[in-house]
C-alpha positions as CSV (number, residue, x, y, z in Angstrom):
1,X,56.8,11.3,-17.5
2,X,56.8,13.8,-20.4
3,X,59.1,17.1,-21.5
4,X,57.1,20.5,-19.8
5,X,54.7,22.8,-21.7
6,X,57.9,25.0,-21.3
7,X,60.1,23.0,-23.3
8,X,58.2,21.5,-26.3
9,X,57.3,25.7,-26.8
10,X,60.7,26.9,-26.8
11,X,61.6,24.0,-29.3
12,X,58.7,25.0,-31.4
13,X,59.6,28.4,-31.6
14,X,63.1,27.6,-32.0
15,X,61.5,25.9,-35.1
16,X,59.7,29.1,-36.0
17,X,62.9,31.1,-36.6
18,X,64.6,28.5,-38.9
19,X,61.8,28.3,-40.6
20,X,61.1,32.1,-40.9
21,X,65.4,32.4,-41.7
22,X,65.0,29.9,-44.5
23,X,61.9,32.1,-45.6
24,X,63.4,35.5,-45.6
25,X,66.3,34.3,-47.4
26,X,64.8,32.1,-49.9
27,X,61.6,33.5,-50.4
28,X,61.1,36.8,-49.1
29,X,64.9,37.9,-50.5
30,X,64.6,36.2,-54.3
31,X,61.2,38.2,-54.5
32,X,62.3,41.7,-53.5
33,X,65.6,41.5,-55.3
34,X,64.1,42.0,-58.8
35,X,62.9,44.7,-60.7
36,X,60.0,46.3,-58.6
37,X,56.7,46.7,-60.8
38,X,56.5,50.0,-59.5
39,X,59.7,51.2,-60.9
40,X,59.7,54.7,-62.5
41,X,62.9,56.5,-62.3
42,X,64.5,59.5,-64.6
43,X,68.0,60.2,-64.6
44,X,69.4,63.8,-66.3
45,X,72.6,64.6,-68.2
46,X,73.9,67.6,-69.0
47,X,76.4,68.8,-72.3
48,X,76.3,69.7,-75.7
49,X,74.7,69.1,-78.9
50,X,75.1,69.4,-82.7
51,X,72.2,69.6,-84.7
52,X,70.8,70.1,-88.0
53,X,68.4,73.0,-87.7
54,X,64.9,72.6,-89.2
55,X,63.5,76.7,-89.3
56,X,66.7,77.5,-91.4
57,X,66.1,73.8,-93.7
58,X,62.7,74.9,-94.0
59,X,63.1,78.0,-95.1
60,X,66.3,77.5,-96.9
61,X,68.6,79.5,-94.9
62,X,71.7,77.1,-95.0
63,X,73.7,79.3,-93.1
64,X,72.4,78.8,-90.6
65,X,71.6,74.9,-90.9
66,X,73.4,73.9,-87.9
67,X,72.5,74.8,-84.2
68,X,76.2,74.0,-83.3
69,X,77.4,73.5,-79.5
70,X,73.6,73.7,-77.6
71,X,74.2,73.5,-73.9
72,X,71.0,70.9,-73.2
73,X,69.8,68.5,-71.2
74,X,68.8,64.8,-71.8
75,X,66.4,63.3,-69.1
76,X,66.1,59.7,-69.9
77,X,62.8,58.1,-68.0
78,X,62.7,54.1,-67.2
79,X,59.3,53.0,-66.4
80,X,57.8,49.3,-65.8
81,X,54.6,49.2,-67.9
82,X,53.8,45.5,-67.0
83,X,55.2,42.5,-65.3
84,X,54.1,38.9,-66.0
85,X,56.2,36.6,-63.4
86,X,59.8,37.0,-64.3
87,X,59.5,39.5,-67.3
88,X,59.2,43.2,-67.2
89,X,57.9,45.6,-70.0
90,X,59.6,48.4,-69.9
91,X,58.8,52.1,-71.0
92,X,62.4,53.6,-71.9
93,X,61.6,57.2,-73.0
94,X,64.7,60.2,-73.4
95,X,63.7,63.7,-74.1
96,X,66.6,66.5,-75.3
97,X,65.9,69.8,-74.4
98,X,67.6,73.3,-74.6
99,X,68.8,75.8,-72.1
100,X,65.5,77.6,-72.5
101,X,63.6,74.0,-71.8
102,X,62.7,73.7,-75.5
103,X,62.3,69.8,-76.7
104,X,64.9,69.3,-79.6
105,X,64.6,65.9,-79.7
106,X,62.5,62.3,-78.4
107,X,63.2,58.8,-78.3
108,X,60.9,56.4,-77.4
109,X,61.3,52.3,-76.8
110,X,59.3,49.7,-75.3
111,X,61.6,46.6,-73.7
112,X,60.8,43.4,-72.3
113,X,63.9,42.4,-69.5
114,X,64.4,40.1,-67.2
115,X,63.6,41.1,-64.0
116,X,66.7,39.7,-62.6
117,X,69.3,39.6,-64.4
118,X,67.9,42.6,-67.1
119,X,68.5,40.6,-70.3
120,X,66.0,40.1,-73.2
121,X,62.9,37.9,-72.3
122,X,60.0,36.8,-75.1
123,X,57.3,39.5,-74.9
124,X,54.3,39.2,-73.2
125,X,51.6,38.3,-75.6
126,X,49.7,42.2,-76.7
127,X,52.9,43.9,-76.0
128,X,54.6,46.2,-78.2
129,X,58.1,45.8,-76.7
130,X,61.0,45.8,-79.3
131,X,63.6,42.8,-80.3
132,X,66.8,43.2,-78.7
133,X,69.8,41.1,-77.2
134,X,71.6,41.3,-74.2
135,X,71.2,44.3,-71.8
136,X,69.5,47.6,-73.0
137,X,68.3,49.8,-69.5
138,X,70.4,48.5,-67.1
139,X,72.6,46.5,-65.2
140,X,72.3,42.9,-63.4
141,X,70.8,43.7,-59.7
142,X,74.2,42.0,-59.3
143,X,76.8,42.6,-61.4
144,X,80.3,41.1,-62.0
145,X,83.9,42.6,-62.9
146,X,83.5,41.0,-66.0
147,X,82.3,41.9,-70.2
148,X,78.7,41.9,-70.4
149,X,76.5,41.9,-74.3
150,X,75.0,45.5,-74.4
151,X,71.8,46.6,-77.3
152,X,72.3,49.5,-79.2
153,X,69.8,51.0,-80.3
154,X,71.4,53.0,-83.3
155,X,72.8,50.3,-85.1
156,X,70.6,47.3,-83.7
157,X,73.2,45.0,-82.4
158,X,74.4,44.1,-79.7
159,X,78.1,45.1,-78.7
160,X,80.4,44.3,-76.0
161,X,80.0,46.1,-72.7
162,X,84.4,45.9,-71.3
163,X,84.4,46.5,-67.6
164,X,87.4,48.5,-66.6
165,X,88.1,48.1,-63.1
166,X,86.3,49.6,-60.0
167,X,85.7,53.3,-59.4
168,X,83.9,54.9,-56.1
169,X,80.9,57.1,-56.6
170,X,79.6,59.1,-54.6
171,X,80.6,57.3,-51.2
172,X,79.3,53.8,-53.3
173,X,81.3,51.5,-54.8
174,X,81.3,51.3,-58.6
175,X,82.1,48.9,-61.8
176,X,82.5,50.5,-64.5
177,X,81.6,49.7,-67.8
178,X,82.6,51.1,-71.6
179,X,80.7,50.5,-74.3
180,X,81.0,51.7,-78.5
181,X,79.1,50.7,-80.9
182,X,79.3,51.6,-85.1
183,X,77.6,50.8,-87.9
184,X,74.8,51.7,-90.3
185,X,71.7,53.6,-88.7
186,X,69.3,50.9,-88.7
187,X,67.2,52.3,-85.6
188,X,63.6,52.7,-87.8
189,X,62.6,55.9,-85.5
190,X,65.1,57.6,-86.3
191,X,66.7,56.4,-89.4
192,X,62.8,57.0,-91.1
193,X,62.9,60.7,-90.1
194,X,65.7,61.6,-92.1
195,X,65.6,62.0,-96.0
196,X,66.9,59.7,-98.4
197,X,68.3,61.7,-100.7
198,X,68.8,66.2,-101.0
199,X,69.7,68.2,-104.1
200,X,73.3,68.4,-104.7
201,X,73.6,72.3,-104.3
202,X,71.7,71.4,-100.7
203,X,74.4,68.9,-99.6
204,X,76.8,71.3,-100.9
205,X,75.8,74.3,-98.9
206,X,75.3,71.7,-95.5
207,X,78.8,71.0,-96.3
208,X,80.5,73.9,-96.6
209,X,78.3,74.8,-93.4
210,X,79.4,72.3,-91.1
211,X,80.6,73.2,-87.9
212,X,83.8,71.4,-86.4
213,X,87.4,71.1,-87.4
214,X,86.5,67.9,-88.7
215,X,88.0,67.2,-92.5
216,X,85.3,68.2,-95.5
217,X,84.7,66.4,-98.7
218,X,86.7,68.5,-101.2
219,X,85.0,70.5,-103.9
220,X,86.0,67.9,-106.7
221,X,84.5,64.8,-105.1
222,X,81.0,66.9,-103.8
223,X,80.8,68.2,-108.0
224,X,81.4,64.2,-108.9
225,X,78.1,63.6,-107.0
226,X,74.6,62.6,-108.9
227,X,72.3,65.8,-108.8
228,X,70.2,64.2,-106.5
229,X,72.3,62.8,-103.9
230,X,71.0,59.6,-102.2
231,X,72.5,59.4,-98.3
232,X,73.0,56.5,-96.1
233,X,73.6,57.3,-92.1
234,X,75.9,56.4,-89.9
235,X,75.7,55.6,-86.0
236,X,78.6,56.4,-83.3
237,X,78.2,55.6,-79.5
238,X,80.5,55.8,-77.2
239,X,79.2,55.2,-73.3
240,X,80.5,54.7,-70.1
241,X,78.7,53.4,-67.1
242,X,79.3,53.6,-63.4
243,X,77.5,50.9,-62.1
244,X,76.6,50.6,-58.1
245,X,78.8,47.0,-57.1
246,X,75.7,45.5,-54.7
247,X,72.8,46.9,-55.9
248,X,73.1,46.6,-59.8
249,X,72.0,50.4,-60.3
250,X,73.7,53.0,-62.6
251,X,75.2,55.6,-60.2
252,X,76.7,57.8,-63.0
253,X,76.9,57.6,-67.2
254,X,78.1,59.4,-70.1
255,X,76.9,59.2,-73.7
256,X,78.5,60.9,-76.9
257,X,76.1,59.6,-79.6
258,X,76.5,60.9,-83.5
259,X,74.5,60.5,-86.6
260,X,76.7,61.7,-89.7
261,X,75.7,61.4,-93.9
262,X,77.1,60.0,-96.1
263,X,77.3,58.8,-99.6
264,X,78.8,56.8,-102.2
265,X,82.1,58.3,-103.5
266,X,84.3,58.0,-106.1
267,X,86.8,56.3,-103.3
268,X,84.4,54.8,-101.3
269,X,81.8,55.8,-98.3
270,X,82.0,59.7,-98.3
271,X,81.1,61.1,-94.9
272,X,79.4,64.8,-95.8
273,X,77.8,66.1,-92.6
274,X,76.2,65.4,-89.2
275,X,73.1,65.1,-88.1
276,X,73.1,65.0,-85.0
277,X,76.3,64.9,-82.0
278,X,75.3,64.7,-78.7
279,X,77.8,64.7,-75.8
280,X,76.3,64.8,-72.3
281,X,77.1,63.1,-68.8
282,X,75.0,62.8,-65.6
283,X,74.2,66.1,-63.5
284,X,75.4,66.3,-59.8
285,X,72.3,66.0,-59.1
286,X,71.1,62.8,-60.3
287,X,74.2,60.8,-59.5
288,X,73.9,62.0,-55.8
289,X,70.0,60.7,-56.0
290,X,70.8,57.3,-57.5
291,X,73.8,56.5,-54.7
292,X,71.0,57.7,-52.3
293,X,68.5,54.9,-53.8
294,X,71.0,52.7,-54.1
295,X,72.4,53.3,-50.5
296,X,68.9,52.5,-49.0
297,X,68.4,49.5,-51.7
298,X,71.8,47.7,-50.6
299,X,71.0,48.4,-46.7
300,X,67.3,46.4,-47.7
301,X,68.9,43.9,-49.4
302,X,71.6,43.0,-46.9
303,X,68.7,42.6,-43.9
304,X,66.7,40.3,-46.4
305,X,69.3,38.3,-47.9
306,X,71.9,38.2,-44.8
307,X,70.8,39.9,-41.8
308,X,67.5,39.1,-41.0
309,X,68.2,35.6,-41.8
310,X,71.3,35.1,-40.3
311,X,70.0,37.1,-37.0
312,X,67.1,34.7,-36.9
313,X,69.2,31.8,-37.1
314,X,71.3,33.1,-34.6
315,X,67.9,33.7,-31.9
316,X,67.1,30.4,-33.2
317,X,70.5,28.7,-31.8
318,X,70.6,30.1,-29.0
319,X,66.7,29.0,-28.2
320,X,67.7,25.8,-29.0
321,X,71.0,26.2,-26.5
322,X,69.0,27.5,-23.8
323,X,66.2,25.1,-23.9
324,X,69.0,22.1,-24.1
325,X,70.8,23.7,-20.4
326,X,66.6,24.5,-19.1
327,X,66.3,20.0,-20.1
328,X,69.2,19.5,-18.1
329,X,68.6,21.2,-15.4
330,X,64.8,20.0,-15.2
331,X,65.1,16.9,-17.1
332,X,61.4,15.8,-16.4
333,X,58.0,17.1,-15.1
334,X,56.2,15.1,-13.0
335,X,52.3,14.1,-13.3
C-alpha cells in the first residue's frame, strides 16, 4: 500500500508555498527594500534668498551689492550613479534659481551610502564620492523615533539629527527630524569661491549696505581694520525633516542655510556681512508627489515583507489541513 498520486502532490505543493513564503520574505523582500539602482528623484523648495550680487561687485556699484529677499526656487536632484552590492554612489546635485528661472547658484556632491540603512560606506574603487559620516541624502528605509548622526556639508561634520515626535503628512505618517549645524565654512566648493581678503573701503561700503535689521560693526571697529581686510566664513543650517514612518522617504523639509564674513576684531570674531541666506521649504507640489511614491512604496513593501508571505503561508496551512482530512478519509490506495 502507498499514499495516492493525490496526496504526495498536495504535500509537495504545500511544500512549495513555504518555501516560496520563506523566499519572498527573506529574499525577494531584503532585495527590494534598498535603494533601487534606478533611483532619480528631485524634490523643489520654494522661499527667499539673500545674496551678494556679482554685476554690481564687478562693476563696483556697492549699492547695489545685495539682491536682498529673491523669491527662488531650489530643486535639489538625488541620482544613483553606481551600485556595487550593498553600496550606492550617489549624484546629489541642488540648483537655485530666480522667479524668472535664472540659475543663482549650484552645488554639486558625489556620496557613497548604504543602501539600507543610508549611512557612509568605503567608496567604490574609481569613484569620486566625497568623505562624510553619518546620513547625508536621506533617511533609513526604516526609521526610528530616535536621534540619528546627520553630514553637513557646510562645516564638514557631522551633527545630531533630534527627532521630535510624529507629525502626519499629507495623509502619511511622519517622524520628524531637526537638525543645526555651525561652524567655520570648511565646504571646499564653496568656501574656494569666495575671496580671502577685500579692500577696507570695500568691506566698508558691503557693510553699510547690508540688508536686514541685523546689528552692524560700528564705524570705530570697521576704521581699526588692516587696509586689506583678510575674511574667514561662517556656516549656519538649520533643517527640519518630515520623514515618511514605513517607507524611510522625506515627505516634506525646510532649510534656512547662511554664509556670513567675518574677521578678526579688536574684541574678537567680527561678523561684517552675508553671503549668502537662503530660507526655503518644500512646494505643495513635491510633498504631495513624494507621499504618493511613498504611498505606493509602503503598499509594495507590506505584500513583500508581510503579505505575500504571510498569505502563502496561510494557502500553505490550509493545503496541508486539507490533505491531512483527504488521508483520513482515504487512508490508503490500493494496487
Amino acid at each position: 500500500m502507498r499514499k495516492s498520486t493525490t496526496t504526495w502532490i498536495l504535500t509537495g505543493s504545500a511544500v512549495v508555498l513555504v518555501a516560496a513564503s520563506a523566499v519572498t520574505r527573506f529574499t525577494v523582500y531584503p532585495a527590494l527594500h534598498q535603494v533601487p539602482a534606478d533611483t532619480r528623484s528631485t524634490f523643489r523648495y520654494e522661499g527667499t534668498a539673500t545674496l551678494l550680487n556679482p554685476a554690481a561687485l564687478e562693476s563696483g556699484d556697492l549699492t547695489k551689492a545685495f539682491l536682498a529677499d529673491l523669491p527662488v526656487t531650489l530643486d535639489r536632484r538625488i541620482e544613483v550613479r553606481d551600485t556595487d552590492g550593498r553600496t550606492a554612489v550617489i549624484a546629489d546635485d541642488a540648483v537655485l534659481r530666480g522667479r524668472d528661472g535664472t540659475e543663482l547658484n549650484t552645488s554639486e556632491h558625489t556620496w557613497a551610502v548604504d543602501r539600507r540603512d543610508l549611512t557612509e560606506r568605503e567608496a567604490p574603487e574609481g569613484s569620486t564620492a566625497e568623505r562624510h559620516e553619518g546620513l547625508v541624502i536621506a533617511w533609513p528605509l526604516s526609521p526610528e523615533r530616535r536621534d540619528y548622526r546627520f553630514w553637513d556639508t557646510g562645516t564638514q561634520q557631522a551633527v545630531p539629527a533630534r527627532y521630535d515626535g510624529t507629525e502626519t503628512v499629507s495623509g502619511r505618517e511622519a517622524h520628524v527630524y531637526d537638525i543645526q549645524a555651525t561652524g567655520p565654512l570648511t565646504d571646499p566648493a564653496t568656501a574656494g569661491a569666495l575671496p580671502a581678503a577685500l579692500p577696507r573701503q570695500v568691506v566698508a561700503a558691503l557693510v553699510a549696505g547690508r540688508p536686514g535689521p541685523a546689528e552692524r560693526p560700528d564705524e570705530a571697529a570697521l576704521a581699526s581694520l588692516p587696509k586689506n581686510v583678510p575674511l574667514t566664513y561662517v556656516s549656519t543650517t538649520e533643517r527640519r525633516g518630515w520623514v515618511d514612518a514605513d517607507t524611510g522617504l522625506s515627505l516634506n523639509g525646510s532649510l534656512h542655510q547662511r554664509v556670513l564674513a567675518q574677521t578678526e576684531g579688536p574684541d574678537g570674531p567680527l561678523t561684517l556681512f552675508p553671503v549668502t541666506d537662503v530660507d526655503v521649504t518644500g512646494t505643495e507640489k513635491s510633498v504631495a508627489a513624494q507621499a504618493d511614491d511613498a504611498a505606493s512604496a509602503g503598499r509594495l513593501l507590506w505584500l513583500l515583507g508581510t503579505g505575500g508571505p504571510l498569505g502563502l503561508l496561510i494557502l500553505a496551512l490550509l493545503l496541508t489541513a486539507f490533505t491531512v482530512w483527504r488521508a483520513r478519509r482515504h487512508p490508503t490506495s490500493r494496487v
